[in-house]
C-alpha positions as CSV (number, residue, x, y, z in Angstrom):
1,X,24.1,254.5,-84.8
2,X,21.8,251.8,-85.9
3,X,25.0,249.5,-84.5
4,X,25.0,250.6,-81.0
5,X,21.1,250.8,-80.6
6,X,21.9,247.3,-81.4
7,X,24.7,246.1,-79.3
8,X,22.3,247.8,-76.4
9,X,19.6,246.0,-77.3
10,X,18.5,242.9,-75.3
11,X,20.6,239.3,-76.6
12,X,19.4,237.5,-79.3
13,X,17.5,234.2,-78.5
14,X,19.4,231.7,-77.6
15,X,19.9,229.0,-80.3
16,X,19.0,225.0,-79.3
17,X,23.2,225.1,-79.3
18,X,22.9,227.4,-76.5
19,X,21.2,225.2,-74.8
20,X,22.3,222.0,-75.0
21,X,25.6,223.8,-74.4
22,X,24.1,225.4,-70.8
23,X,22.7,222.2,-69.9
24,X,25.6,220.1,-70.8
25,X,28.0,222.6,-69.1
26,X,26.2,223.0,-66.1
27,X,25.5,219.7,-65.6
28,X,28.4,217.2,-66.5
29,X,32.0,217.4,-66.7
30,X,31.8,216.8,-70.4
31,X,34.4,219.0,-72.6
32,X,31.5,221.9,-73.5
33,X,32.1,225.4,-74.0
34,X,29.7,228.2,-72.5
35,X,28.9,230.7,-74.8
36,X,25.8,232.1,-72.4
37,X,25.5,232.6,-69.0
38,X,22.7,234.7,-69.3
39,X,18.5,233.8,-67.8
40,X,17.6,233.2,-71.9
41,X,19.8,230.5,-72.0
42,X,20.0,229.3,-68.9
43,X,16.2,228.6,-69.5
44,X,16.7,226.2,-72.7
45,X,19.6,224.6,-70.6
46,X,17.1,223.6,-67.6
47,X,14.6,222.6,-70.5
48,X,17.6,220.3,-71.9
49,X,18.8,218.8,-68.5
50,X,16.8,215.4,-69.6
51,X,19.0,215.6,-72.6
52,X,22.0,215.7,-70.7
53,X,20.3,212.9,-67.9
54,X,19.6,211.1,-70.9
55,X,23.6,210.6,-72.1
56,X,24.7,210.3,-68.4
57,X,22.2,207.3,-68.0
58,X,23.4,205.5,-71.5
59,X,26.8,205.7,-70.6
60,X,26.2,204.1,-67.0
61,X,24.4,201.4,-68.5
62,X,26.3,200.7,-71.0
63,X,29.3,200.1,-68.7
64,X,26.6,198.5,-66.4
65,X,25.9,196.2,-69.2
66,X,29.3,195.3,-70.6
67,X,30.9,194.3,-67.5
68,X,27.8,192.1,-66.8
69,X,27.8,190.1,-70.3
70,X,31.4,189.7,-69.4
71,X,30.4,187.9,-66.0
72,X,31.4,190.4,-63.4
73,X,28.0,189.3,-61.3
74,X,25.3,191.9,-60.6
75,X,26.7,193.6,-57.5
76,X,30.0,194.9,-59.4
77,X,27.9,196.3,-62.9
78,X,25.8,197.8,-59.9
79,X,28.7,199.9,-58.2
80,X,29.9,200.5,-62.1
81,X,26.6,202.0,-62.6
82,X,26.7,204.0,-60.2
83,X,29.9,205.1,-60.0
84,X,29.2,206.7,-63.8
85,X,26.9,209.5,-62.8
86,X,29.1,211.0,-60.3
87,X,32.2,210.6,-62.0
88,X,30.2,213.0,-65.1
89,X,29.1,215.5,-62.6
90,X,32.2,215.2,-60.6
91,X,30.3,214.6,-57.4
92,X,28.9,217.8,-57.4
93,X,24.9,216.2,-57.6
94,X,26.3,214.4,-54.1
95,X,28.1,217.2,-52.5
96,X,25.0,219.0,-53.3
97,X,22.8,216.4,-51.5
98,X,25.0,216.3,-48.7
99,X,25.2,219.9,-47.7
100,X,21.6,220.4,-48.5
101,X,21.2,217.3,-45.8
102,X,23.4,219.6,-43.4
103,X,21.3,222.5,-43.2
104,X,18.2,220.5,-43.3
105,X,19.6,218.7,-39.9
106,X,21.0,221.6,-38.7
107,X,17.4,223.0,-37.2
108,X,19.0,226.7,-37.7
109,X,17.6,229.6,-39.2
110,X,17.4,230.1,-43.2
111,X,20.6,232.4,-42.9
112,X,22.7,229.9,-40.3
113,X,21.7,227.0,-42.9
114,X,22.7,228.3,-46.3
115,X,26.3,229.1,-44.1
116,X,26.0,225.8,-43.0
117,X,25.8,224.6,-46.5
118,X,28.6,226.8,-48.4
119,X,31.6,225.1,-45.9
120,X,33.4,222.7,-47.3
121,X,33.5,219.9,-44.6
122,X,30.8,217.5,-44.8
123,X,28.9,217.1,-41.4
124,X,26.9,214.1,-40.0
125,X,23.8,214.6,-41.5
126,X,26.0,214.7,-45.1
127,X,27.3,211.9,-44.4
128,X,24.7,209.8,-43.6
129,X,22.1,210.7,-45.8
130,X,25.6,209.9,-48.6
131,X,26.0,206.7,-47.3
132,X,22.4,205.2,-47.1
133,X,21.5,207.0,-51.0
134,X,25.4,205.4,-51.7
135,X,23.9,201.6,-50.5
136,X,20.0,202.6,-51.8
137,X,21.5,202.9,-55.4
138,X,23.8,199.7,-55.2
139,X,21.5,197.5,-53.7
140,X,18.5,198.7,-56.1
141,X,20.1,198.4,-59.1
142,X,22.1,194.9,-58.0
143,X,18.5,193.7,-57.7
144,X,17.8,194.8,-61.1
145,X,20.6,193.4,-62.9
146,X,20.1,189.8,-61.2
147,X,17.0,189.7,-63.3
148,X,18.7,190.7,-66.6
149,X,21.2,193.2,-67.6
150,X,18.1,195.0,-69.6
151,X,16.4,195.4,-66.7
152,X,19.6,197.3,-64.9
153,X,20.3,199.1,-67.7
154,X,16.6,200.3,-68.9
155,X,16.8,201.2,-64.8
156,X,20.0,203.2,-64.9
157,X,19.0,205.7,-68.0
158,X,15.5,206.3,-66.6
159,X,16.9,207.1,-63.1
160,X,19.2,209.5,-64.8
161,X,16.9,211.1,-67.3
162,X,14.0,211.7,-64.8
163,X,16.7,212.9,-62.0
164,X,17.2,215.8,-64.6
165,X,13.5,216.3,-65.6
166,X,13.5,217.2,-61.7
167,X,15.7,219.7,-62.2
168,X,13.6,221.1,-64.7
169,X,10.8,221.5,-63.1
170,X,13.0,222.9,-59.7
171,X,13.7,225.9,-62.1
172,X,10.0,226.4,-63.3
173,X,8.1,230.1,-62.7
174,X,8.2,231.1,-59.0
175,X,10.7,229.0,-57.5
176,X,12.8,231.5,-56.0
177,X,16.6,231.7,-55.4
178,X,17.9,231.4,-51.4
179,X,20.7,233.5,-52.4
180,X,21.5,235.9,-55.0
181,X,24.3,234.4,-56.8
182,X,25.4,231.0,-57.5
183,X,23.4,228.1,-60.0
184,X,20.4,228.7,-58.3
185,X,20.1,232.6,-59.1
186,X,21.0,231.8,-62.5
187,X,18.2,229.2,-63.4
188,X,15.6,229.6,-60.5
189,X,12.3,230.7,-62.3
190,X,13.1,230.4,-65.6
191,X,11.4,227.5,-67.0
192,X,7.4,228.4,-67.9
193,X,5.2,226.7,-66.1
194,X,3.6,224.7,-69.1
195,X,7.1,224.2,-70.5
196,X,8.0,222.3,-66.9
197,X,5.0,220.4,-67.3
198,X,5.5,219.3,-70.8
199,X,9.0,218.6,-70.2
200,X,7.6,216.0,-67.2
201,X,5.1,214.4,-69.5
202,X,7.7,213.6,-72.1
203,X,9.7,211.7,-69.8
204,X,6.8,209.9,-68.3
205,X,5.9,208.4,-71.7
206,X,9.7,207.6,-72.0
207,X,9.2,206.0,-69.3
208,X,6.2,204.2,-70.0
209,X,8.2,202.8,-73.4
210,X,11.0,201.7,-71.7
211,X,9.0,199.4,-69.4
212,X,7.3,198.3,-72.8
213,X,10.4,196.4,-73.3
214,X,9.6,194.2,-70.6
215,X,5.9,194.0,-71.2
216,X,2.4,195.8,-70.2
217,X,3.2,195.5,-66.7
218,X,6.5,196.7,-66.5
219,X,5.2,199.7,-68.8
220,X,3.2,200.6,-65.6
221,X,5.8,200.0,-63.3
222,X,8.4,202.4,-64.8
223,X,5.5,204.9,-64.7
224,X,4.5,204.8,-61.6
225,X,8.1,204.8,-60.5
226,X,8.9,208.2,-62.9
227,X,5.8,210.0,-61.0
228,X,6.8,208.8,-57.4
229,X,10.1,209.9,-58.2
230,X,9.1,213.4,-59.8
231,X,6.4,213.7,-56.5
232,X,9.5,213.2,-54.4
233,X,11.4,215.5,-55.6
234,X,8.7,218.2,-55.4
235,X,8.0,217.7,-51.6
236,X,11.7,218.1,-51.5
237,X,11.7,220.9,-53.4
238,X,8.7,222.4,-50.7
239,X,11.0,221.3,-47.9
240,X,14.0,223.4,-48.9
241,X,12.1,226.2,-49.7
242,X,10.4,226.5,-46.7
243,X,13.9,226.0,-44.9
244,X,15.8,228.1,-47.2
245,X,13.4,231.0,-48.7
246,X,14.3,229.2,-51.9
247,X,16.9,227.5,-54.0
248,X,20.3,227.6,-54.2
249,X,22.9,225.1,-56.6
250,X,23.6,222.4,-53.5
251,X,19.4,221.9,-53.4
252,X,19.3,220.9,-57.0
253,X,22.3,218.7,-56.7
254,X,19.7,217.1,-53.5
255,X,16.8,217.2,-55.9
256,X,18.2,215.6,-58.7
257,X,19.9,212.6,-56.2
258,X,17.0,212.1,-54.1
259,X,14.6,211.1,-57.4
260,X,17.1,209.3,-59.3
261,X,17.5,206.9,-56.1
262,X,13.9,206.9,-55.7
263,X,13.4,205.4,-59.8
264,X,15.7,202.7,-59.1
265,X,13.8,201.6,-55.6
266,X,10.2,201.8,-57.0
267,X,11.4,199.8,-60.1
268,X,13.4,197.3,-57.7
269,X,10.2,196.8,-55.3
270,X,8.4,195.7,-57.7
């Protein structure tokens, strides 16, 4: 009896494993096995996706980095580095950004849009807004790696990490789901508020110590790019959910592209 009332009982907290296993799976095409699909874990995953940003961003980099000490020139460890993140996610941060692009453009209703966005062509508006955040990237962190190969590879795991700290704070308390299934249902309002928050200032004063590298003024550079980044992703985030009625998978694929392109530009302006 005591067996049953248990087995009926709610799930046992999920277990960091659990989490790194739900952000890792969710997030990358790495070889990890799901052992919870349920809103418990899907909370420590969206708390982990920095984690999983983090090891996308060192592996870019460090290809970034190798095939610039071995004299390829800055434009090619720029399309190297870029070409990392989407090959981990298999595209699916870009696919997201380009469908999410399509029912932005489309000017239809909330219902009309999220149909838009579940086809599997790619319209103008994808293709576009692919292309120019495609050349954005390239050029940005070309320009970095010209000045040194730190520089575009400090660049390339800061983009990626706060990319995902975006994502964490897109699946903070009352952010709703556009739809009822899919990613977004599963993570949309699970993160606490001050969880989000913490999770945001972390990666700020990552951010702050990988400029630190270069100096006091660099320090404030990748700073100010982190929070321009993490503010652009919020009035994204406002934009879709006005659009939308809320979040679905495809947005935080938008999300998560539209501040990691915004990390490397700040940091390149500069």
């Amino acid at each position: 009896m005591n067996d049953a009332a248990t087995s009926s009982g709610p799930p046992p907290s999920p277990t960091l494993g659990d989490a790194m296993r739900f952000a890792f799976g969710t997030l990358t095409v790495l070889p990890v096995r799901l052992r919870r699909w349920d809103r418990a874990a899907a909370r420590g995953g969206m708390l982990c996706a920095p984690v999983a940003g983090l090891v996308i961003g060192l592996a870019a980099a460090a290809l970034g980095t190798l095939l610039t000490l071995l004299g390829s020139g800055p434009l090619l460890a720029a399309v190297a580095t870029a070409a990392v993140p989407a090959a981990l996610t298999r595209g699916l941060h870009l696919d997201g950004l380009a469908d999410t692009a399509d029912g932005l453009g489309s000017g239809k209703p909330a219902d009309d849009a999220l149909r838009i966005m579940k086809q599997s062509d790619i319209g103008p508006f994808g293709v576009i807004t692919l292309l120019f955040t495609l050349l954005a990237q390239v050029a940005a962190l070309s320009h970095l790696y010209e000045q040194s190969w730190t520089h575009g590879a400090a660049a390339a795991t800061l983009s990626a990490v706060t990319a995902r700290c975006a994502l964490t704070l897109t699946a903070r308390k009352g952010v709703p789901a556009a739809r009822p299934e899919g990613l977004g249902a599963a993570v949309a309002g699970t993160v606490p508020l001050r969880w989000a928050a913490a999770a945001a200032t972390l990666v700020t004063a990552l951010a702050a110590a990988t400029g630190a590298l270069h100096g006091p003024h660099e320090a404030l550079h990748a700073t100010l790019a982190t929070l321009l980044a993490l503010a652009t992703g919020e009035a994204t985030l406002r934009r879709c959910r006005h659009r939308f009625g809320g979040i679905t998978g495809d947005v935080f694929g938008a999300i998560a592209e539209v501040t990691g392109v915004v990390v490397l530009v700040v940091l390149a302006v500069g």
